[in-house]
N, C-alpha and C positions, 0 to 999 in steps of 0.2 A: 316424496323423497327428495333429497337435500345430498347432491354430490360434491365434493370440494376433493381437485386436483393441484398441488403445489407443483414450482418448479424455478429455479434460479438461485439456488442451495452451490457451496462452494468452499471454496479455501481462498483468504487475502491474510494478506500482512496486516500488523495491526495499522492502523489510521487508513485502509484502503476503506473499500466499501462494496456492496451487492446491495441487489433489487430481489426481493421475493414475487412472486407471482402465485394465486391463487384464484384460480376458475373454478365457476360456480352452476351446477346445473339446475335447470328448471327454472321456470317463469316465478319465483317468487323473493327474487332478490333485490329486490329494493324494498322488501319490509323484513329483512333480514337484517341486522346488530351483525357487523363481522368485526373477530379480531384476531392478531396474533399471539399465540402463545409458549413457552419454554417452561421445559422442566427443571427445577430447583433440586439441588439433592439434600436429599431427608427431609422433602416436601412435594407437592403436588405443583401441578401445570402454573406457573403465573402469568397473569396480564402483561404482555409486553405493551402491546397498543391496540386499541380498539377504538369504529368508527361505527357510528349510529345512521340508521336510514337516511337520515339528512344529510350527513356530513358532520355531524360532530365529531370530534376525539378526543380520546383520554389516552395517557401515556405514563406508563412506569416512570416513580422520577428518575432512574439511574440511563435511561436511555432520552429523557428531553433535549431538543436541540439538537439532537444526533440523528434519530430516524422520524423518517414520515410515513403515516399510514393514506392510505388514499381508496376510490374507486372508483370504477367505471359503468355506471349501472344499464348503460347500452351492450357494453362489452361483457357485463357480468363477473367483472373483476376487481381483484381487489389486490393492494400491492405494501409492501411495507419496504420503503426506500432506507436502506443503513450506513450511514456515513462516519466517520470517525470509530473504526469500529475496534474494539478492545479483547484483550484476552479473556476477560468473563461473559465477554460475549457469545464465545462459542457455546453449541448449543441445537440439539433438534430446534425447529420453530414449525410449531404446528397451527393452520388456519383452521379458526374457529366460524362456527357461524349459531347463530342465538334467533330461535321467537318465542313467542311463550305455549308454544306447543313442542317445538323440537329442537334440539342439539346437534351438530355433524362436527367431525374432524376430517381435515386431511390427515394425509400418510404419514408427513413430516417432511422437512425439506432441510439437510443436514447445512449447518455454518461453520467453519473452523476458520479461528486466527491464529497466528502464529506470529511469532518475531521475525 
Protein backbone atom coordinates (compact mmCIF):
# COMPACT_ATOMS: atom_id res chain seq x y z
CA UNK A 1 0.00 0.00 0.00
CA UNK A 2 0.93 3.46 -1.31
CA UNK A 3 -0.14 6.39 1.07
CA UNK A 4 0.03 10.03 -0.13
CA UNK A 5 -0.76 13.02 2.57
CA UNK A 6 -0.83 16.68 1.00
CA UNK A 7 -0.38 19.83 2.75
CA UNK A 8 0.52 23.68 2.05
CA UNK A 9 -2.78 24.38 0.14
CA UNK A 10 -3.81 28.30 0.47
CA UNK A 11 -5.00 31.48 -0.65
CA UNK A 12 -2.25 34.26 -2.28
CA UNK A 13 -2.64 37.04 -4.63
CA UNK A 14 -1.90 36.55 -8.00
CA UNK A 15 1.98 36.77 -8.62
CA UNK A 16 2.53 35.62 -4.87
CA UNK A 17 3.37 31.89 -4.39
CA UNK A 18 3.08 28.48 -2.07
CA UNK A 19 4.87 25.26 -1.70
CA UNK A 20 2.85 21.99 -1.82
CA UNK A 21 3.88 19.21 0.27
CA UNK A 22 3.26 15.59 -0.31
CA UNK A 23 4.41 12.60 2.10
CA UNK A 24 4.72 9.50 1.05
CA UNK A 25 4.30 6.04 3.01
CA UNK A 26 6.04 2.87 2.72
CA UNK A 27 9.47 1.94 1.70
CA UNK A 28 8.98 2.14 -2.00
CA UNK A 29 9.41 5.58 -2.98
CA UNK A 30 12.06 6.00 -4.86
CA UNK A 31 10.83 3.67 -7.62
CA UNK A 32 7.67 5.59 -7.59
CA UNK A 33 6.97 8.38 -10.85
CA UNK A 34 5.41 11.17 -8.59
CA UNK A 35 3.31 14.08 -9.97
CA UNK A 36 1.01 16.71 -9.42
CA UNK A 37 -2.26 17.04 -10.62
CA UNK A 38 -5.55 19.51 -11.29
CA UNK A 39 -8.75 19.13 -12.42
CA UNK A 40 -9.84 20.85 -15.77
CA UNK A 41 -13.58 21.47 -16.27
CA UNK A 42 -15.45 19.39 -18.80
CA UNK A 43 -12.25 17.18 -18.47
CA UNK A 44 -10.36 14.93 -16.45
CA UNK A 45 -7.27 15.42 -13.84
CA UNK A 46 -4.27 17.00 -15.91
CA UNK A 47 -0.47 16.83 -15.63
CA UNK A 48 0.66 19.70 -13.93
CA UNK A 49 4.33 18.54 -13.16
CA UNK A 50 5.83 15.23 -12.73
CA UNK A 51 9.28 13.77 -11.57
CA UNK A 52 10.54 10.36 -12.46
CA UNK A 53 12.62 8.09 -9.94
CA UNK A 54 15.70 9.79 -11.03
CA UNK A 55 14.90 13.12 -10.96
CA UNK A 56 13.59 13.96 -14.29
CA UNK A 57 10.59 16.34 -15.00
CA UNK A 58 8.09 17.19 -17.27
CA UNK A 59 5.85 20.18 -16.86
CA UNK A 60 2.49 21.40 -18.34
CA UNK A 61 3.61 24.14 -20.85
CA UNK A 62 1.29 26.95 -19.15
CA UNK A 63 3.06 26.51 -15.82
CA UNK A 64 7.01 26.32 -17.18
CA UNK A 65 9.33 28.61 -15.46
CA UNK A 66 6.75 29.25 -12.83
CA UNK A 67 6.74 26.08 -10.70
CA UNK A 68 9.11 23.30 -9.64
CA UNK A 69 8.58 19.89 -8.97
CA UNK A 70 11.15 18.24 -6.58
CA UNK A 71 11.93 15.48 -4.04
CA UNK A 72 13.26 14.13 -1.08
CA UNK A 73 13.63 10.42 -1.28
CA UNK A 74 15.27 10.19 2.40
CA UNK A 75 12.38 12.25 3.44
CA UNK A 76 9.94 10.61 1.24
CA UNK A 77 8.76 13.66 -0.14
CA UNK A 78 7.74 15.37 -2.81
CA UNK A 79 6.97 19.09 -3.33
CA UNK A 80 5.79 21.20 -6.08
CA UNK A 81 7.30 25.01 -5.51
CA UNK A 82 4.55 27.75 -7.38
CA UNK A 83 5.67 30.96 -8.11
CA UNK A 84 4.23 33.72 -10.20
CA UNK A 85 1.15 32.33 -9.55
CA UNK A 86 -2.27 33.15 -11.78
CA UNK A 87 -5.89 33.34 -11.69
CA UNK A 88 -6.27 29.88 -13.74
CA UNK A 89 -4.28 28.60 -11.45
CA UNK A 90 -6.53 28.09 -8.76
CA UNK A 91 -7.34 24.70 -8.47
CA UNK A 92 -7.50 21.33 -6.09
CA UNK A 93 -3.92 19.99 -6.76
CA UNK A 94 -3.75 16.40 -6.14
CA UNK A 95 -0.40 14.30 -5.68
CA UNK A 96 -0.15 11.61 -7.77
CA UNK A 97 2.13 8.70 -7.54
CA UNK A 98 2.70 5.99 -10.53
CA UNK A 99 4.44 2.12 -10.97
CA UNK A 100 3.33 -0.19 -13.05
CA UNK A 101 1.53 -2.18 -10.76
CA UNK A 102 -0.22 0.75 -8.65
CA UNK A 103 -1.80 4.24 -8.63
CA UNK A 104 -2.47 6.42 -5.28
CA UNK A 105 -3.86 9.86 -4.86
CA UNK A 106 -3.86 12.17 -2.20
CA UNK A 107 -6.91 13.94 -0.66
CA UNK A 108 -6.19 17.31 -2.50
CA UNK A 109 -4.58 20.24 -1.37
CA UNK A 110 -6.91 23.35 -2.25
CA UNK A 111 -5.00 26.61 -4.22
CA UNK A 112 -6.98 29.98 -4.49
CA UNK A 113 -5.66 33.20 -6.20
CA UNK A 114 -7.21 36.07 -6.11
CA UNK A 115 -6.52 39.76 -7.06
Amino acid sequence: QVQLVESGGGSVQVGGSLTLSCEVSGDIFTRLIMGWYRPVPGKQRELVARISSGGGTNYKDSVKGRFTISRDNDKKMVYLQMNNLQREDTAIYYCNSFSSTLVAWGQGAQVTVSA
